[in-house]
C-alpha positions in Angstrom: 0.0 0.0 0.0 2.6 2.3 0.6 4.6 2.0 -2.4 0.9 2.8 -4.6 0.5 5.7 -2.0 4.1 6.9 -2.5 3.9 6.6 -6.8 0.5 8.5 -6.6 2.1 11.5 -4.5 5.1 11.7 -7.2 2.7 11.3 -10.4 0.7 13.8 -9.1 4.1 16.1 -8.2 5.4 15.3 -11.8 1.7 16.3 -13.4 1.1 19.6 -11.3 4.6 20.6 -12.6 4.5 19.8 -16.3 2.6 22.6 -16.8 5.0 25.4 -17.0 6.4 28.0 -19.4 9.0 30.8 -19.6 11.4 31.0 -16.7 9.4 29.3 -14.8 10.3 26.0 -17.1 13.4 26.1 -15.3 12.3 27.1 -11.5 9.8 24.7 -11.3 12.0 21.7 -12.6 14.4 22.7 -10.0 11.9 22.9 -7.6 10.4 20.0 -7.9 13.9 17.7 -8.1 14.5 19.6 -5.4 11.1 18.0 -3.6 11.4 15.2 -4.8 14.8 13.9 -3.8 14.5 15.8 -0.3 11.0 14.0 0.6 10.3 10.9 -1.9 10.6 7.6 0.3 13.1 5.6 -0.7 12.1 2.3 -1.7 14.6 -0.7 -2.6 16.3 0.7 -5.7 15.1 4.4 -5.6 18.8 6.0 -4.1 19.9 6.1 -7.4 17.2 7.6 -8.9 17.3 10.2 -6.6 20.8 10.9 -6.4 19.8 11.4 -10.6 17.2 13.9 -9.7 19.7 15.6 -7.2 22.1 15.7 -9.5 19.7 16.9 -12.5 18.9 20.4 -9.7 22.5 20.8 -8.6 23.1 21.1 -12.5 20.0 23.3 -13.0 21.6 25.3 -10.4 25.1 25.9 -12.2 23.1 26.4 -15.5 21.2 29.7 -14.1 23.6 31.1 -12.2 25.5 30.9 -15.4 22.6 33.0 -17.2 21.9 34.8 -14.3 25.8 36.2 -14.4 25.4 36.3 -18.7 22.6 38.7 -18.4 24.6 41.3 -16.2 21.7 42.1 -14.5 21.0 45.4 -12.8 20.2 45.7 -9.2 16.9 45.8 -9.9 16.6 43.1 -11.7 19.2 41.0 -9.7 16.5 41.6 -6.8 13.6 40.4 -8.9 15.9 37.8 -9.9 16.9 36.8 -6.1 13.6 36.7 -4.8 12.0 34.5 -7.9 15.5 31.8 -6.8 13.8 31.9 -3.2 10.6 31.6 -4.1 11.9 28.3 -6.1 13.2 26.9 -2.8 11.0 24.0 -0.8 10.2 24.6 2.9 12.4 24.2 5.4 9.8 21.7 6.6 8.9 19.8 3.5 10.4 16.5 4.7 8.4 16.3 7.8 5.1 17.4 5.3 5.5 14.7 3.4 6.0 12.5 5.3 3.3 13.4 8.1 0.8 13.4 4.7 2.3 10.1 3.3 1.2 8.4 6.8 -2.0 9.7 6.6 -2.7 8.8 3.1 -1.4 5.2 4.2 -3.3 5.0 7.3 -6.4 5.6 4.9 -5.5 2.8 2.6 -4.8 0.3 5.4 -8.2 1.2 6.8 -11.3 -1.6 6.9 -13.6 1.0 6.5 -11.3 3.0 3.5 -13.2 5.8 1.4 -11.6 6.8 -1.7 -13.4 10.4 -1.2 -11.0 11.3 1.7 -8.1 10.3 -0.3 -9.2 11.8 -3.2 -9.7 15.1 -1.1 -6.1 14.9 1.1 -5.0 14.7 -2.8 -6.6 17.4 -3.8 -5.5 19.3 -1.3 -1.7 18.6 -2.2 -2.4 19.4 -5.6 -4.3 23.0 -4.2 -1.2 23.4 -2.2 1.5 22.8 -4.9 -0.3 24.3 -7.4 -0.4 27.8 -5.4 3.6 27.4 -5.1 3.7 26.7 -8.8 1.6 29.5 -9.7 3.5 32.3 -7.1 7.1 30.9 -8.5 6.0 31.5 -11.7 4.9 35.0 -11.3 8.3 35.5 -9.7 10.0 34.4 -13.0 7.4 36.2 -15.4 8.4 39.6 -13.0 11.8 39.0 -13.6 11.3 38.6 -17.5 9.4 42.0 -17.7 12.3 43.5 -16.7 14.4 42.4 -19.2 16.2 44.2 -21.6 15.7 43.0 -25.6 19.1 41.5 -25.7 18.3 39.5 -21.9 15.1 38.6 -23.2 16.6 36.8 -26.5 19.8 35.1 -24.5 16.5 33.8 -22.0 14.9 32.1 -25.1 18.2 30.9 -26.4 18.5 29.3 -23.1 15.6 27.5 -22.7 16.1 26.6 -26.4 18.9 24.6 -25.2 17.4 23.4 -21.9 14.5 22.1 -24.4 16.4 20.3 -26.5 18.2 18.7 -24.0 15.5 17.4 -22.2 14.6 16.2 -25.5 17.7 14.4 -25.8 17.5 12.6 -22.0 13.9 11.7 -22.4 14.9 9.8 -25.5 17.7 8.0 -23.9 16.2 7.1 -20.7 13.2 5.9 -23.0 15.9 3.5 -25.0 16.9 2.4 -21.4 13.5 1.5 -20.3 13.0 -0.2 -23.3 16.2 -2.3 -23.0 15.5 -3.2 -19.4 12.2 -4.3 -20.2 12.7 -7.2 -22.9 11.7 -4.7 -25.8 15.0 -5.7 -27.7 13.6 -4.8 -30.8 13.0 -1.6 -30.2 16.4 -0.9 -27.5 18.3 0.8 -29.9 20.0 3.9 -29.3 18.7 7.1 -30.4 20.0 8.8 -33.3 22.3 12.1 -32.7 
């Protein structure tokens, strides 16, 4: 029951965050690695994925304070800029939430007399909850934006161009992975470059 309760908390994490654009592409992926690896339970072969997803937001880090220092911000903006990287961070208490709400969505599954309507409800309410962040971090990022420059604004596309395409790339991959662990030998070839 737990591991079911434990996939349906990250599904719905991944789903509330797929939706995303500009900047905020880039916060909420950070964001939610960041979630994920710092409150996921760890079931038996899990550490590595989430030393991956750790890995994937130290990276994200590195790659925008790269374009943050590209875009020689001004103060202003470097402000804007500083509070949309805050608003990207998770609670200081996001361990203990998740785990206080991943025993309480258990707890209804183990339960004789178990109504799908409370779970469906105490997921709701995540969702609610994370979709507020999602919404407030991407405001953050879309204030940051409007004070661009022309020239910022263009090296800002160019970069999530790239983060695009690389995503692209890795999704690809980790699909001819999946594939290959699976028995799909037909179909476990590499992807083309």
């Amino acid at each position: 029951m737990n591991t079911i309760s434990s996939r349906m908390t990250r599904g719905l994490m991944a789903g509330i965050f797929a939706a995303s654009s500009g900047l905020a592409l880039i916060g909420i992926s950070h964001a939610q690695t960041t979630t994920q690896t710092a409150a996921a339970p760890m079931g038996p072969g899990m550490q590595g994925k989430h030393e991956m997803h750790g890995m994937h937001g130290m990276h994200m880090m590195h790659e925008l304070a790269r374009l943050k220092t590209s875009l020689r911000l001004t103060p202003e903006q470097a402000a804007l800029w500083d509070r949309a990287e805050q608003q990207m961070k998770p609670a200081s208490d996001v361990r203990e939430q998740m785990k206080a709400r991943h025993e309480r969505m258990s707890a209804m599954l183990d339960d004789p007399n178990f109504d799908p309507r409370k779970l469906a409800a105490e997921m709701d309410s995540v969702q609610a909850e994370r979709m507020a962040k999602h919404k407030s971090t991407r405001e953050a990022w879309f204030a940051v934006y409007e004070k661009l420059n022309p020239a910022q604004r263009g090296q800002v596309r160019e970069f999530l161009r790239a983060h695009m395409a690389r995503g692209e790339r890795m999704r690809g991959h980790m699909g001819w992975m999946h594939r290959g662990m699976h028995g799909d030998q037909d179909k476990a070839a590499p992807p083309s470059r």
